[in-house]
C-alpha positions as CSV (number, residue, x, y, z in Angstrom):
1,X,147.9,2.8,39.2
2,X,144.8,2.9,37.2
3,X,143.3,-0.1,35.4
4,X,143.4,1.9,31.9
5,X,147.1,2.2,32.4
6,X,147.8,-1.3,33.2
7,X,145.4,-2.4,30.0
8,X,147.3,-0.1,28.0
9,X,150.5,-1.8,28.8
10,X,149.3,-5.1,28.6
11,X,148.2,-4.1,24.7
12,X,151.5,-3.0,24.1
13,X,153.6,-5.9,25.3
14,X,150.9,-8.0,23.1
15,X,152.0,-5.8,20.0
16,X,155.5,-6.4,21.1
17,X,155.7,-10.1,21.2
18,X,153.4,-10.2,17.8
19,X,156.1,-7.9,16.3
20,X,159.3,-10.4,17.5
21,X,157.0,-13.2,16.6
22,X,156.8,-11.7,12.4
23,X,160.2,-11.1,13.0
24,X,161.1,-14.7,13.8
25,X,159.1,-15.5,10.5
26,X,160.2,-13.5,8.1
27,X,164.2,-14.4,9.3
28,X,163.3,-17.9,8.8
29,X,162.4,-16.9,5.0
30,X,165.5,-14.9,4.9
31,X,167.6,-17.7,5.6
32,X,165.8,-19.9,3.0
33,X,166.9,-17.8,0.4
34,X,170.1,-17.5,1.8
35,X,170.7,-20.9,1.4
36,X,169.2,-21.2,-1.9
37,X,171.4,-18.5,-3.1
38,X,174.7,-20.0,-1.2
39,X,173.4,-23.5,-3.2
40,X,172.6,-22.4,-6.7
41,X,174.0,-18.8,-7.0
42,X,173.4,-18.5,-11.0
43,X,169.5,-19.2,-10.9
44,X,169.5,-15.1,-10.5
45,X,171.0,-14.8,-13.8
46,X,167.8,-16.6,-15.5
47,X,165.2,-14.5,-17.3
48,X,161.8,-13.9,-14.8
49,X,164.0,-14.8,-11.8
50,X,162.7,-12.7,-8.8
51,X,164.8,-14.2,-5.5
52,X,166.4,-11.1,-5.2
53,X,163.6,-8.7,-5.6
54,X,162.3,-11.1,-3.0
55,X,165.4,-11.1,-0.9
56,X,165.8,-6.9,-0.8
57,X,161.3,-7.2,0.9
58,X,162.3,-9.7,3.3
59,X,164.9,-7.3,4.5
60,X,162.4,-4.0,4.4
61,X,159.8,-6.3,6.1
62,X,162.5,-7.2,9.1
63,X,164.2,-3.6,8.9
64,X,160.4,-2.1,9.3
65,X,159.5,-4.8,12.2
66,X,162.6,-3.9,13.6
67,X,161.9,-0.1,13.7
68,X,158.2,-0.7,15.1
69,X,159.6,-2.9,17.5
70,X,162.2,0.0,18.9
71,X,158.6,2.8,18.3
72,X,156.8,0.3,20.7
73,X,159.3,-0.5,23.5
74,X,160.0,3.6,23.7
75,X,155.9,3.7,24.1
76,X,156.4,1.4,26.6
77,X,159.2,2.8,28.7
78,X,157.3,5.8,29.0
79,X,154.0,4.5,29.9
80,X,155.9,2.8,32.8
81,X,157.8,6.2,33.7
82,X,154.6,7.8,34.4
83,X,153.3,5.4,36.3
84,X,156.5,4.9,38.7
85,X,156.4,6.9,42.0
86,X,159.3,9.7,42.1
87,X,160.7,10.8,45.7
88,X,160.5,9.3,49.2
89,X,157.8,7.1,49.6
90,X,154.3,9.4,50.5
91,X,155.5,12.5,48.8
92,X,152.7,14.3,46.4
93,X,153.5,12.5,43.0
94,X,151.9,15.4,40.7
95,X,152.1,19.3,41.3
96,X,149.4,21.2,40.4
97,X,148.3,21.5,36.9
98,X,150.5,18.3,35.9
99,X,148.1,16.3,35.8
100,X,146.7,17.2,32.4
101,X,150.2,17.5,31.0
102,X,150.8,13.2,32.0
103,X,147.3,12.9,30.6
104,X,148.5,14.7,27.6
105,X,150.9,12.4,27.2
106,X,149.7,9.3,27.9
107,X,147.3,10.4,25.2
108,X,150.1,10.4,23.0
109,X,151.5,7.1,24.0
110,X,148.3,5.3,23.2
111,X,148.4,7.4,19.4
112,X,151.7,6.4,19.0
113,X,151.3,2.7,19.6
114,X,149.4,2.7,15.9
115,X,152.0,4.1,14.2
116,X,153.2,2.2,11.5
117,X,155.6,2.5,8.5
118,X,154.0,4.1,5.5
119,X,154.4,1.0,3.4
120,X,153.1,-1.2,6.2
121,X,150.4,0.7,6.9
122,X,149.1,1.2,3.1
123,X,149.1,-2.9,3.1
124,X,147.2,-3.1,6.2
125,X,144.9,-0.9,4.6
126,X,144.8,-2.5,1.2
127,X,144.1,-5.9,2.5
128,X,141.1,-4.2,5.5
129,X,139.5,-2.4,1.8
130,X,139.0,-6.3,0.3
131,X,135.7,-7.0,2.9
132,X,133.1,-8.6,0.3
133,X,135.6,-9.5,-3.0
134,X,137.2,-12.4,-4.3
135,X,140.8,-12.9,-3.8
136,X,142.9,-16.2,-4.8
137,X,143.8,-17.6,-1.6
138,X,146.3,-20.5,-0.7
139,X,144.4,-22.7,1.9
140,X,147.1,-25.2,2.4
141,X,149.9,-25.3,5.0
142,X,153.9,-24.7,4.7
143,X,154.5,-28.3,4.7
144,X,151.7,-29.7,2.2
145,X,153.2,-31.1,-0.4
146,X,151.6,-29.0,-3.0
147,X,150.1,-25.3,-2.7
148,X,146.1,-25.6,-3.1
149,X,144.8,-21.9,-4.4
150,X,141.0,-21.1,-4.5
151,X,138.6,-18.4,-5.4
152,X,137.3,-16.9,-2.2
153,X,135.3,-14.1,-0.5
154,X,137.1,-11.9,2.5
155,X,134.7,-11.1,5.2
156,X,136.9,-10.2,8.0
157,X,140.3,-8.5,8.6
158,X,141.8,-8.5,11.8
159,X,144.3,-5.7,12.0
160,X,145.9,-7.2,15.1
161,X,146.6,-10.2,14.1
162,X,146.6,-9.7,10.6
163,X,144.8,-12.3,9.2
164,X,142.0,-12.3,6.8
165,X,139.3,-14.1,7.0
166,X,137.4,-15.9,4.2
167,X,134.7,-18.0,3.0
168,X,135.0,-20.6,0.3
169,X,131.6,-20.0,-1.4
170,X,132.1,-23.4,-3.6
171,X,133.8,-26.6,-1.8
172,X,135.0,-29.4,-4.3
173,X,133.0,-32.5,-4.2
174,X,136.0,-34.3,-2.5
175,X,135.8,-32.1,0.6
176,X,134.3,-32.9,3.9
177,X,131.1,-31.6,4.3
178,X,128.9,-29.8,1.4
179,X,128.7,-26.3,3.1
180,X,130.5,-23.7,2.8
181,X,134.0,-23.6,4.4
182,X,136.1,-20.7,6.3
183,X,139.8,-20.1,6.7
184,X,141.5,-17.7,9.1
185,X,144.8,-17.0,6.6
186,X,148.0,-14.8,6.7
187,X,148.4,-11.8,4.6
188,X,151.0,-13.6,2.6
189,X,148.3,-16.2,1.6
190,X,146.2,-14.4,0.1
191,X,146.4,-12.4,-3.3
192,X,144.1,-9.8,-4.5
193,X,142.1,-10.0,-8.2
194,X,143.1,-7.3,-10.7
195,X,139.7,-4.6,-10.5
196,X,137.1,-6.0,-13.7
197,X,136.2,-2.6,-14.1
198,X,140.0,-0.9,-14.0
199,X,142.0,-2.9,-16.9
200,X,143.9,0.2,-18.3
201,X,145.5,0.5,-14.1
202,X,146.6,-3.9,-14.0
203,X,149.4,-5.2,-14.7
204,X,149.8,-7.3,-18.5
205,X,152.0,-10.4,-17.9
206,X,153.8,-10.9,-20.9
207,X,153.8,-14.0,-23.5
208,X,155.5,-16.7,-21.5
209,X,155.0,-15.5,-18.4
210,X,154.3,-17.6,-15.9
211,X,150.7,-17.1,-13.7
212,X,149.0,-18.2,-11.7
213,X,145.6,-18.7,-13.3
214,X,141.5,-19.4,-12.7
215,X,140.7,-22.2,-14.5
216,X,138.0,-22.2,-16.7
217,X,135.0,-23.3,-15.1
218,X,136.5,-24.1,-11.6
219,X,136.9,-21.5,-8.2
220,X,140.6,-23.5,-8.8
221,X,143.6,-21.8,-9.3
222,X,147.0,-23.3,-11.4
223,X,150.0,-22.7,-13.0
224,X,149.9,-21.3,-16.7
225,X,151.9,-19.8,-19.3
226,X,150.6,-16.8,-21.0
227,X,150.4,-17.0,-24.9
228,X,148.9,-13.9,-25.6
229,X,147.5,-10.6,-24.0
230,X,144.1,-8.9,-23.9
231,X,146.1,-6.2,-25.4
232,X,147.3,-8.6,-28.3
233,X,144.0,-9.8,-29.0
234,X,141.9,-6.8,-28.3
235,X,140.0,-8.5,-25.5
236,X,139.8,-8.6,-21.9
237,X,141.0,-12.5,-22.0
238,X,144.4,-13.8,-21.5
239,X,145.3,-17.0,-23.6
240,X,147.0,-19.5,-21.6
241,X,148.1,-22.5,-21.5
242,X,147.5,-24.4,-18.0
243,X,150.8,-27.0,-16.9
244,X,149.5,-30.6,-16.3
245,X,146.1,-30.1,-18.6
246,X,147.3,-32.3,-21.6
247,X,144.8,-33.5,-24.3
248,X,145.9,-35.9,-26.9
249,X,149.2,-34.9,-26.7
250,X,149.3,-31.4,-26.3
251,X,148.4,-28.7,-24.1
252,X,144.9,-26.6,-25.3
253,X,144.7,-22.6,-24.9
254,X,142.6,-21.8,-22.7
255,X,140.9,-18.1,-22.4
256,X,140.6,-16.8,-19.4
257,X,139.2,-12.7,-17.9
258,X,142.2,-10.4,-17.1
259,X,140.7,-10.1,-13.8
260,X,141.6,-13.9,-12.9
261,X,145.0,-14.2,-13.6
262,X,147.6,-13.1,-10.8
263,X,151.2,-13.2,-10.8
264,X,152.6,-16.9,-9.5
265,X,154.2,-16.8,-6.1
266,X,157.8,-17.2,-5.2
267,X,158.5,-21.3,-4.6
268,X,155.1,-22.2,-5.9
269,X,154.4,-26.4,-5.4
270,X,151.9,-28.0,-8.2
């Protein structure tokens, strides 16, 4: 047994736990919604409500982890089939000329190990293509009490694990340190900018919509409601109006680029 074998099933029982490890995850998310459906069934019958849309991509996401997992134990088995010894113990393993055909295949085993879903893959892509933009990224845990989002600048992806790396260019005042900060974040905390140069191709959130919003002058991101379109008003601005940013009373319209408004995530804590 050769070490590039035994390496290649070591990588493959890594992918394998990761895989059961997303799985775990994204069943624990399932079950969230479960139980906020089971507890308020009629919020799916208010206007902008998305817990379905987000219910039916939980269950792709598990139903493709699922099938990888199944590609990747297969990839697995076989490796281990041609490493096992057939016949009594001393007999030639390989006739002549098979050789190349194992290799062959072990060749294929280490192509298939990569294979992905279409869907999955295109993601992976999409998020490895951001190296050197700003995304809005959330840089607070699950259990903070509210969901901190920031203007920041991916540098790394790791396909493996799939997180993305990313430097905060401009720390607040209020944060330790005065340099510049990294995170090492999961896919699902971060959120790509619409293109600047590429309005006619983004998405227009309608008049009160709710977004999720640079805010003027800030790398900060918050919760707005959208009172009126670049469309409308023949620029490349949104108008919004940002929650919590009262002034005398009322809350001012603020404009803000196309290309820093995103849509707000499901369960979002201000």
């Amino acid at each position: 047994m050769s070490s590039p074998d035994i390496v290649g099933i070591l990588e493959n029982t890594k992918e394998l736990d990761r895989l059961r490890k997303d799985q775990e995850e994204v069943l624990v998310e399932i079950n969230k919604m479960h139980k906020k459906l089971q507890a308020s069934p009629e919020i799916v019958e208010k206007p902008g409500d998305i817990s379905l849309a987000k219910l039916k991509n939980l269950y792709i996401q598990a139903k493709e982890l699922s099938e990888n997992e199944v590609t990747v134990s297969n990839i697995l088995l076989t490796q281990l089939d041609l490493l096992l010894p057939y016949g009594p113990t001393g007999q030639q393993r390989r006739k002549l000329g098979e050789g190349n055909d194992q290799k062959r295949k072990r060749m294929k085993v280490d192509s298939d190990v990569i294979r992905l879903s279409p869907s999955m893959r295109n993601q992976i892509e999409a998020y490895a293509s951001l190296k050197g933009e700003q995304v809005a990224a959330r840089v607070t845990a699950e259990s903070a009490d509210k969901d901190e989002w920031f203007v920041v600048k991916v540098i790394h992806f790791d396909r493996e694990t799939k997180e993305v790396e990313v430097l905060d260019e401009e720390p607040g005042d209020d944060e330790e340190g005065s340099g510049q900060r990294t995170y090492k974040l999961p896919m699902l905390c971060i959120l790509p900018f619409p293109k600047r140069n590429d309005p006619s191709n983004t998405q227009e959130f309608p008049p009160g919509k709710h977004v999720l919003a640079v805010y003027p002058g800030t790398t900060a991101l918050y919760k707005a409601t959208v009172v009126s379109t670049p469309r409308k008003r023949k620029s490349d601005e949104y108008l919004l109006e940002f929650d919590d940013d009262e002034e005398d009373g009322a809350l001012p319209q603020r404009t803000v680029p196309f290309h820093k408004v995103v849509a707000l995530p499901e369960g979002h804590r201000q």
